[in-house]
C-alpha positions in Angstrom: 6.2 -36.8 27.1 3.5 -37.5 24.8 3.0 -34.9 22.0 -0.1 -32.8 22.3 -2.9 -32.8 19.9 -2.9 -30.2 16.7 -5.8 -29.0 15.2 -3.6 -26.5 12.0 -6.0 -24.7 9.8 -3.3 -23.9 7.6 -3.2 -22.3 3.5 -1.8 -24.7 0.8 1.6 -23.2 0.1 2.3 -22.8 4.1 4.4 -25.9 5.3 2.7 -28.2 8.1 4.9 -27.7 10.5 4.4 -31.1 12.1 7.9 -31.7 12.5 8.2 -29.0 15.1 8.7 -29.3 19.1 5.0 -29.0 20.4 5.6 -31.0 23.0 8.0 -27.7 24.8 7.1 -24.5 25.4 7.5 -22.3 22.2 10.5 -19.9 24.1 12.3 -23.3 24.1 12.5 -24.2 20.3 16.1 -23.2 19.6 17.0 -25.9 21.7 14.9 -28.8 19.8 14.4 -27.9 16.8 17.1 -26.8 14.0 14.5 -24.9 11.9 14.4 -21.9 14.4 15.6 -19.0 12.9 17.8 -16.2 14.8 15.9 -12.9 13.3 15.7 -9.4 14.3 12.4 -8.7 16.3 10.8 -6.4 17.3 8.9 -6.0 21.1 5.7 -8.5 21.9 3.7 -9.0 24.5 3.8 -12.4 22.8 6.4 -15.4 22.2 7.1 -15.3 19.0 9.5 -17.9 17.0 10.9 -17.8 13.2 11.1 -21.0 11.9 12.7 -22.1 8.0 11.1 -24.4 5.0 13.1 -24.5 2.2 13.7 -21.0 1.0 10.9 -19.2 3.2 10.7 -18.1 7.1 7.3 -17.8 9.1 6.7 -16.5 12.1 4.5 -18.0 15.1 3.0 -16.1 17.8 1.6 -18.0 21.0 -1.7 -16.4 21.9 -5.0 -17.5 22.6 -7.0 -20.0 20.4 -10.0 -17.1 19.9 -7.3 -14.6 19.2 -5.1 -16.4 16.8 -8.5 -17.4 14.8 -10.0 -13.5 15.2 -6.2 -12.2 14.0 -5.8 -14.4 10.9 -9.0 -13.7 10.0 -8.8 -10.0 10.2 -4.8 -10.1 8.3 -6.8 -11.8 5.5 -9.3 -9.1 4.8 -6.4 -6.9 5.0 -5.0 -9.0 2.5 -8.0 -9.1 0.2 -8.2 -4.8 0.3 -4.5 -4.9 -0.3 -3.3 -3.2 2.8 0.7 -3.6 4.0 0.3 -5.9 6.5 2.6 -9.4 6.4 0.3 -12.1 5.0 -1.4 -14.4 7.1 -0.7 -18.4 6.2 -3.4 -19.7 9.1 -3.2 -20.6 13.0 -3.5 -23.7 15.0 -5.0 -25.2 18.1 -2.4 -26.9 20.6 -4.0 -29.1 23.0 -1.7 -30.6 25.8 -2.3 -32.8 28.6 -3.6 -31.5 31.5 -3.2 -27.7 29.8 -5.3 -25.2 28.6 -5.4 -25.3 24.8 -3.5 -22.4 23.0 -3.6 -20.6 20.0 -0.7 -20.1 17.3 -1.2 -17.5 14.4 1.5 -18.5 11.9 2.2 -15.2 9.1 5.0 -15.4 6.1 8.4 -13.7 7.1 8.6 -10.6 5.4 11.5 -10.7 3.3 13.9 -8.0 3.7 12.2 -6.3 6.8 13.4 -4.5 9.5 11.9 -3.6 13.0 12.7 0.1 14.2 14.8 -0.7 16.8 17.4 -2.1 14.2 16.7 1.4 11.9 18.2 3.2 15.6 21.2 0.7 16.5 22.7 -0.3 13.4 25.3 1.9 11.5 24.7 2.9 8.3 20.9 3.4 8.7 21.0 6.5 10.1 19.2 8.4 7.0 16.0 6.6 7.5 15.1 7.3 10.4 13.4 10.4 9.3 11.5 8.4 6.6 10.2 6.6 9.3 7.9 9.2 10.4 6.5 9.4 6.7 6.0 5.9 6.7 4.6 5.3 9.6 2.5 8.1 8.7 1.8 7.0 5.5 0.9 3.0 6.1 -2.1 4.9 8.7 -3.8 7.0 6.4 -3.8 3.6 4.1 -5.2 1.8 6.7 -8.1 4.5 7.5 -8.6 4.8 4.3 -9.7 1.2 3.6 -11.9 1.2 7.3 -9.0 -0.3 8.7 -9.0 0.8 12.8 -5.6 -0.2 14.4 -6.3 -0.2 17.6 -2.7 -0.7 19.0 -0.5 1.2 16.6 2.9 1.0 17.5 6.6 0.8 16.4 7.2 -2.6 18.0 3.6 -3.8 16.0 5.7 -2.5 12.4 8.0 -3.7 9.6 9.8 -1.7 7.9 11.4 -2.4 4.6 14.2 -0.1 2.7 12.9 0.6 -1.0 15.3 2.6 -3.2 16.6 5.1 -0.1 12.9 5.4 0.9 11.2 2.8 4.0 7.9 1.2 3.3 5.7 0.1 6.8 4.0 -2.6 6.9 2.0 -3.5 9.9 2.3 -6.8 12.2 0.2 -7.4 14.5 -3.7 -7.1 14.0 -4.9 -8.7 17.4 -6.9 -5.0 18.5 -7.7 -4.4 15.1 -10.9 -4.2 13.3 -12.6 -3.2 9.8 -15.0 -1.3 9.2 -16.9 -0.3 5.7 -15.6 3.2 6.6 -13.9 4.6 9.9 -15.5 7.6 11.8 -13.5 10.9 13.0 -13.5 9.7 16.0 -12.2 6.0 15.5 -9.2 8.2 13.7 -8.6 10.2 16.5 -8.7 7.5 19.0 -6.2 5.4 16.7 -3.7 8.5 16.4 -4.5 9.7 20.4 -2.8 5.2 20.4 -0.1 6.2 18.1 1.2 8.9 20.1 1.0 7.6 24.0 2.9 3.9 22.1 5.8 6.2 19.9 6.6 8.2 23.3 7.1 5.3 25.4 8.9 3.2 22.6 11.6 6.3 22.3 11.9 6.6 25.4 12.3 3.0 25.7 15.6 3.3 23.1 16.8 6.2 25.2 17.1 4.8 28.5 18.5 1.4 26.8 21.4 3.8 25.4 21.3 3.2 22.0 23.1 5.4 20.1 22.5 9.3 19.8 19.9 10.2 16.9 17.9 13.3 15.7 14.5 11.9 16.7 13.2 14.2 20.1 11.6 10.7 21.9 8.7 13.1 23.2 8.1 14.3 19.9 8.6 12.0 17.2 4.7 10.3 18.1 3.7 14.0 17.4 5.8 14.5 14.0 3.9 11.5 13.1 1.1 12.8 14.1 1.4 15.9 11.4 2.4 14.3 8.6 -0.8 12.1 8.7 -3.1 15.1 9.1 -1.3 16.8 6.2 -1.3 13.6 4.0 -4.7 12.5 4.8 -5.8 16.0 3.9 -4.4 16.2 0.4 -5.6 12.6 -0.5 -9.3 13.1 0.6 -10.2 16.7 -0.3 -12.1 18.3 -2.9 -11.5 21.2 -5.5 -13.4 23.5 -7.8 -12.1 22.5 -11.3 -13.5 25.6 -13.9 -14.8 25.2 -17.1 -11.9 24.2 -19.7 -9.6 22.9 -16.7 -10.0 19.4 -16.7 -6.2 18.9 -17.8 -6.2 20.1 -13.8 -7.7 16.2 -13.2 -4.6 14.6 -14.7 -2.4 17.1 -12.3 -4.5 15.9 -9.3 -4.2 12.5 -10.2 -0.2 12.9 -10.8 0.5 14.4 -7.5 -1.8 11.6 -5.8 0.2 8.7 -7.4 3.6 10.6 -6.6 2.4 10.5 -2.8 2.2 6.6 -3.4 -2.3 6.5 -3.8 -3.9 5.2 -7.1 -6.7 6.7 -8.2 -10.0 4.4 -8.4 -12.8 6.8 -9.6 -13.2 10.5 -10.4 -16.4 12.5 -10.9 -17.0 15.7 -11.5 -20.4 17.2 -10.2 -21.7 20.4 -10.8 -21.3 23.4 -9.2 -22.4 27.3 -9.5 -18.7 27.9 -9.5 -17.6 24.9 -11.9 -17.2 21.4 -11.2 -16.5 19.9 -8.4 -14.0 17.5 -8.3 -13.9 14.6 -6.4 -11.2 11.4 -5.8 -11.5 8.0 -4.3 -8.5 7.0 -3.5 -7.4 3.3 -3.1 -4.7 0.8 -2.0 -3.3 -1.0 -5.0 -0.8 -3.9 -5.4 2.1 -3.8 -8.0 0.1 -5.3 -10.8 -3.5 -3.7 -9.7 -3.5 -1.4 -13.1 -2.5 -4.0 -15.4 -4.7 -6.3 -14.4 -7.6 -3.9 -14.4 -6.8 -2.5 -18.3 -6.3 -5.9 -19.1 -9.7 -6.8 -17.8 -11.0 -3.6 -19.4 -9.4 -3.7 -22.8 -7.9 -6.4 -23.0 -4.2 -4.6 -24.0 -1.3 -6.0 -22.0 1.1 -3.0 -20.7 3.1 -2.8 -18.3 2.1 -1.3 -14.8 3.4 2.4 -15.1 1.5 2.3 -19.0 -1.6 0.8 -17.4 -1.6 3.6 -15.2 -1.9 6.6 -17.3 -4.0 4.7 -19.2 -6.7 4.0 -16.8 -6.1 7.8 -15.8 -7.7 8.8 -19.0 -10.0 6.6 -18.8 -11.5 8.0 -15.9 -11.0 11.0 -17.3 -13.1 10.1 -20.3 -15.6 8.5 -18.1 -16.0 11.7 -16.0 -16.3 13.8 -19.1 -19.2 11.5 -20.2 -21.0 11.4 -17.0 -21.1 15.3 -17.2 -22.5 15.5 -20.7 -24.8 12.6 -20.2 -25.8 14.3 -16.8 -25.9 10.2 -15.3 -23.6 8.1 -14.2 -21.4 6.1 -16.7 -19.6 2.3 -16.4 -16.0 2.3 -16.3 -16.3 -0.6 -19.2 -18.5 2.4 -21.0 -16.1 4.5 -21.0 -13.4 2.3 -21.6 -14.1 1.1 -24.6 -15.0 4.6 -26.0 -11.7 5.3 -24.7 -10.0 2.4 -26.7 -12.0 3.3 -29.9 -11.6 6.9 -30.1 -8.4 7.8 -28.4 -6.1 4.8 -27.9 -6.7 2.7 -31.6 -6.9 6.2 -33.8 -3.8 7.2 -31.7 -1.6 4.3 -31.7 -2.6 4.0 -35.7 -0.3 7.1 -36.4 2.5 6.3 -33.6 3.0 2.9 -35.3 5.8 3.9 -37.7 7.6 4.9 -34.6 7.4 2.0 -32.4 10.9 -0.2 -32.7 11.9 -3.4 -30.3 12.9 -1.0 -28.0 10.1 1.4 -27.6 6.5 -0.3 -28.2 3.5 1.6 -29.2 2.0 1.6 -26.0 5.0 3.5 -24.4 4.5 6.3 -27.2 0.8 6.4 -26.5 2.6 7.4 -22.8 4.6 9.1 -24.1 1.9 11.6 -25.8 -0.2 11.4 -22.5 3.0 12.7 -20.9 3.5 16.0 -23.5 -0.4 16.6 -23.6 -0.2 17.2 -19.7 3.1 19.0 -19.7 1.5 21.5 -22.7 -1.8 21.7 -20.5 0.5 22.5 -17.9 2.3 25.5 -20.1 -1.1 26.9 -21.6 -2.8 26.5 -18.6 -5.8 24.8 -20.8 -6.7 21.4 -21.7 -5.3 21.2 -25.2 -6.3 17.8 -26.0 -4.8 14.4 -27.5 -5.2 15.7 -31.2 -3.2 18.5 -30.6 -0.4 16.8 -28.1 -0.2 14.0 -31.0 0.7 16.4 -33.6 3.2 18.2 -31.5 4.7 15.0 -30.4 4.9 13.7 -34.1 6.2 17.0 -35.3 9.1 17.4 -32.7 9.8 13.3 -33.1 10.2 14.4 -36.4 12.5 16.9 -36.7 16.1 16.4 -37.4 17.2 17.5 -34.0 15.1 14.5 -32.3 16.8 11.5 -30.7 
């Protein structure tokens, strides 16, 4: 049989993958080919094969030659907004003899993931299967969030990945999918109305293959989801009256954002005849998003956690400005006014207490961390001066570690 023409469109780290059997239907690979991989898998409308190169798996899905294009395309603007999807390493063309040619999107394994099905049979896992409606729940509102419409949200189109007792979802397949600049109430609605007809049939699909007992109702749990999105998407989108002489209230705002997994991107306070209103972007980040952007900023090289109060006051700062200014101000602006005035003076007096194991940077944190737990006490904004004393004078005393 004479092997079919390839036309790969492919990134440079992803293999070739020349050396596979074209010239067979893709369900037949395990038989020709010792790179197929045996992994757990979740439910497809489409064939689907994992396949090994050195060290890393990738998966290809047989679809159309449009759709495989239209997919990867979308998975890398998801990419590029830094949404949990698996990453997209290009698709191909396969053109056979006497065949209509087909399309094959080829995306990076993700390491260490899980499809739901496994979270329900496998002993062991039974604690995350509540997590799973907060995850699923979660990776949603991200996904609105960035104009991200599903369009076929699903179980069987999720990864999910344990991450210290907690599951992460990622999604997996894109093919409905499109982006908008924002989505609508109604694209939301229509996406969740999806989420709950797919969950219901998917539970009921694990019921009547008697998998094991577990706590999840199967006409419920789409519901469930359902909730925690609406409550989520509720606290990382609405707005507050912050009063004169609360602004330490920004900080706690910010805090219980980044303890629901969201970083912060902007904050502005506007007036209002009852205070300032205040007002939060929130954003998807990567691991490294906050270093990168202080470096880029400041040029001071923290680590991420650092990076991240850090650029908390300085939209803190920047917000003040903008107020007193009555315009909008740069976050470079504000910045470097931050870096002069708070960080430099600041980390000048926390010097004598920085050793190899606790750099100055993490006591500049460290001060961040008692201003907002005094704000917290007083119930006022007491400022860096005064935190910095305090912090000196109980680092001070004989009784400190």
């Amino acid at each position: 049989m004479r092997r079919p023409l390839i036309e790969a469109h492919l990134r440079p780290d992803a293999p070739d993958l020349l050396d596979l059997p074209w010239h067979v239907p893709i369900e037949l690979w395990a038989e020709h080919c010792p790179r197929v991989l045996d992994l757990e898998r979740g439910v497809s409308r489409h064939e689907v094969q994992f396949v090994a190169y050195d060290t890393r798996a990738w998966a290809i899905k047989r679809t159309s030659v449009h759709a495989a294009h239209k997919e990867y395309a979308l998975l890398a603007q998801a990419e590029e907004r830094r949404l949990p999807c698996v990453r997209p390493a290009g698709w191909l063309e396969v053109r056979a003899d006497g065949e209509a040619s087909a399309g094959m999107l080829v995306t990076e394994f993700l390491e260490g993931s899980l499809p739901y099905r496994t979270l329900f049979r496998a002993h062991g896992l039974e604690r995350y299967r509540e997590r799973l409606l907060d995850a699923m729940a979660g990776l949603l509102v991200r996904l609105h969030l960035a104009g991200f419409y599903w369009g076929d949200c699903s179980l069987s189109n999720t990864l999910f990945r344990r991450d210290a007792g907690e599951l992460s979802a990622y999604l997996v397949d894109g093919e409905t999918s499109e982006i908008h600049a924002s989505l609508s109430s109604g694209q939301r609605e229509q996406d969740l109305l999806i989420l709950e007809e797919n969950v219901a049939g998917e539970m009921a699909d694990l019921v009547a293959s008697g998998e094991p007992p577990h706590p999840l109702d199967p006409w419920n749990t789409g519901r469930l989801i359902r909730e925690r999105y609406a409550r989520l998407w509720h606290e990382v989108t609405r707005e507050e009256l912050v009063a004169a002489g609360e602004e330490w209230r920004v900080q706690e705002r910010i805090r219980a954002l980044n303890a629901l997994g969201f970083s912060v991107s902007e904050v502005e306070l506007l007036a209002d005849p009852g205070g300032s209103r205040l007002r939060l972007r929130t954003i998807v980040t990567d691991g490294d998003y906050h270093r990168h952007q202080l470096h880029s900023l400041t040029g001071l090289s923290v680590e991420e956690h650092q990076a991240r109060q850090m650029l908390n006051e300085v939209r803190e700062r920047r917000a003040e400005m903008a107020r007193v200014q009555g315009r909008s101000v740069s976050l470079s602006t504000a910045a470097y006014r931050w870096q002069r005035e708070r960080f430099e003076p600041t980390s000048a007096r926390l010097a004598p207490l920085a050793d190899e194991r606790t750099a100055v940077a993490e006591r500049y944190c460290q001060v961040l961390e008692h201003k907002w737990f005094l704000s917290e006490r007083e119930r006022r904004d007491v400022g860096l001066a005064y935190a910095l004393e305090d912090y000196l004078r109980v680092m001070r005393a004989p009784s400190a570690p």
